[in-house]
Every structure is written in C-alpha cells, then in structure tokens.
N, C-alpha and C positions, 0 to 999 in steps of 0.2 A: 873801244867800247865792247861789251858785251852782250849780247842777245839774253834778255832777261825772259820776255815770249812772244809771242808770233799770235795773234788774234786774228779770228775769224771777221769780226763785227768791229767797226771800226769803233763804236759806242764806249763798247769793253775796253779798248786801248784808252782809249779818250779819259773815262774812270779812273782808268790806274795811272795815269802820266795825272791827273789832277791829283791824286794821291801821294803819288810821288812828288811833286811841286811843292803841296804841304807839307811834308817833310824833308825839305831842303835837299830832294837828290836830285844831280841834273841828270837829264836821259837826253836821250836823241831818237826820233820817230822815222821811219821806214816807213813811207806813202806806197806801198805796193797793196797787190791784195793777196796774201792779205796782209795786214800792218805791224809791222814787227817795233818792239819797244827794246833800246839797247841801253844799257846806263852805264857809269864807270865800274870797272872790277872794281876796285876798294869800299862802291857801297852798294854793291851786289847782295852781299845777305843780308843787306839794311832793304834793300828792295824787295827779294825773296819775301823776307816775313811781313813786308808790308801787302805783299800782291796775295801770301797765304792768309794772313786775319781777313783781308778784304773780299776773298773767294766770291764767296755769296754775290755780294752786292753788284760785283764786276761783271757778274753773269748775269744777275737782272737789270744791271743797266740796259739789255739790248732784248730785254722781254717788252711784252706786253703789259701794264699794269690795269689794275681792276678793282673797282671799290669794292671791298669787302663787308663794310658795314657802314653807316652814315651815326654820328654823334649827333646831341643836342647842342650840344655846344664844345668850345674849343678843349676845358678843362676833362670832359671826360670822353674827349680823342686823344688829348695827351695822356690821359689813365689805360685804353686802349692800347695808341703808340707802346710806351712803356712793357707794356704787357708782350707784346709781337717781338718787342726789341729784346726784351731778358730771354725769347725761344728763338733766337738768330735769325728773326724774321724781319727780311728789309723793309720797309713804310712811308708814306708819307703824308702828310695831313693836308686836306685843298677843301679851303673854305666854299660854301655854297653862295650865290647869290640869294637875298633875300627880295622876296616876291614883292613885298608892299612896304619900302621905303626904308631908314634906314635899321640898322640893327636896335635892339634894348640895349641900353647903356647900361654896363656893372664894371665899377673899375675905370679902368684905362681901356679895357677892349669892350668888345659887345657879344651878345649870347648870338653867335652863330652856327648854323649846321655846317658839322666837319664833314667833310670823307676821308674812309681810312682804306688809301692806294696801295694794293700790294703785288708785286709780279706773279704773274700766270702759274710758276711755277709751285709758289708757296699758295695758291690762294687756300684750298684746300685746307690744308694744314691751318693757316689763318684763321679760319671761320669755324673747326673744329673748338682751335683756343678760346673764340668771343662765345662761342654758346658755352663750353665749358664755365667759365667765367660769368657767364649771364644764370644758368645754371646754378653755380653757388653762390653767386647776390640773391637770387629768388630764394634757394631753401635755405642760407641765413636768415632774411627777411621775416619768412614763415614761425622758423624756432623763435624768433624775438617779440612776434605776435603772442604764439604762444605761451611763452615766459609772463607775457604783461598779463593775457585772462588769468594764469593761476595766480599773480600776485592779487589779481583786484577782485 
C-alpha cells in the first residue's frame, strides 16, 4: 500500500475514504494521530485526482458550518445551493422546524424553511454571492416594473 495522505483531523480522512469507497478504490486506514490513508499503487492516481477535485469539501468536513442565509422554501434553497455549488462553495440544505403544525402542502413535499450550511471558511464568500444575487433579482424586478409603466 501506498501512503496517499496523512490527516490532521480524523473527519477529513473519514471524507476522503468515503470518497474513495465510492469510487470503488480499496485503501487501508492508519488509526494514529494523525490518520494516514494508504491505498493500492495501481489506483494511486485514480485516488490522487479523486482527493484533488475533493480538496474543498475534505477540509470543510472538519470545519465549523454556519447558516448563511435561511430560504422560504426548499425550491429556492435549491436555487441558492446551486448557486454556492457552480462558485466551489460546499452546502447543505437543513430543513427548519415548523412552529405551528404541519408544513403547506404543494406537491409531494411541503413549503418549508430551508437553511443554507456553509463551512466557516467560505462563509464569507457565500453571503457576498446571496446578496450579489439578491441584488440582481431586485434591479431586474425594478427595470420590468418599469418596462410595464411605459407600455401602459
């Protein structure tokens, strides 16, 4: 076996061996501290590129995460998501309780408040992209007001 990396945080290793998993490589785990992740040489640069695309996410597995902004509903936490996801920003969507009994019924799911979880390190960056964004839905909105006074 091969010493593919050596992690500080045992979380991070944790990530990347499920990663590995799903992509059919076998490894073998080193319980020291810190935790070393070994896999076969032959699928060594099949793990490499899989532990490089994953970079990000493997580091904020062992962050702190933080709601960045709360949806109305699931449909535009997923327009949100999306959004974080296409600027390499890791996410997750965690439904809120509803205060007074069950959700509105639309569909198969129901209109509930999302949160959108983003690691400490991104938050930052995150919440620049949601006002961005919130930002240009308002002055589209704006010009298409105005577009209707001049027609009418």
């Amino acid at each position: 076996m091969k010493l593919l990396k050596l992690y500080k945080y045992r979380q991070e290793a944790r990530t990347l061996m499920d990663l590995l998993k799903e992509n059919d490589i076998s490894y073998e785990e080193r319980k020291l501290t810190p935790t070393e992740v070994f896999v076969d040489p032959e699928d060594f640069d099949k793990a490499k590129a899989i532990l490089e695309e994953n970079k990000q996410i493997i580091q904020a597995s062992s962050e702190k995460w933080f709601a960045v902004t709360t949806a109305p509903d699931e449909v535009t936490a997923e327009i949100i998501k999306s959004s974080l996801d296409s600027e390499d920003i890791p996410c997750v969507l965690k439904g809120l309780a509803v205060p007074y009994g069950e959700p509105i019924i639309m569909g198969q799911g129901g209109v509930v408040p999302m949160e959108i979880l983003v690691p400490e390190s991104c938050y930052d960056r995150a919440q620049e992209i949601i006002e961005s964004h919130l930002d240009e839905d308002a002055q589209s909105g704006y010009e298409e007001d105005e577009e209707k006074k001049k027609t009418d």
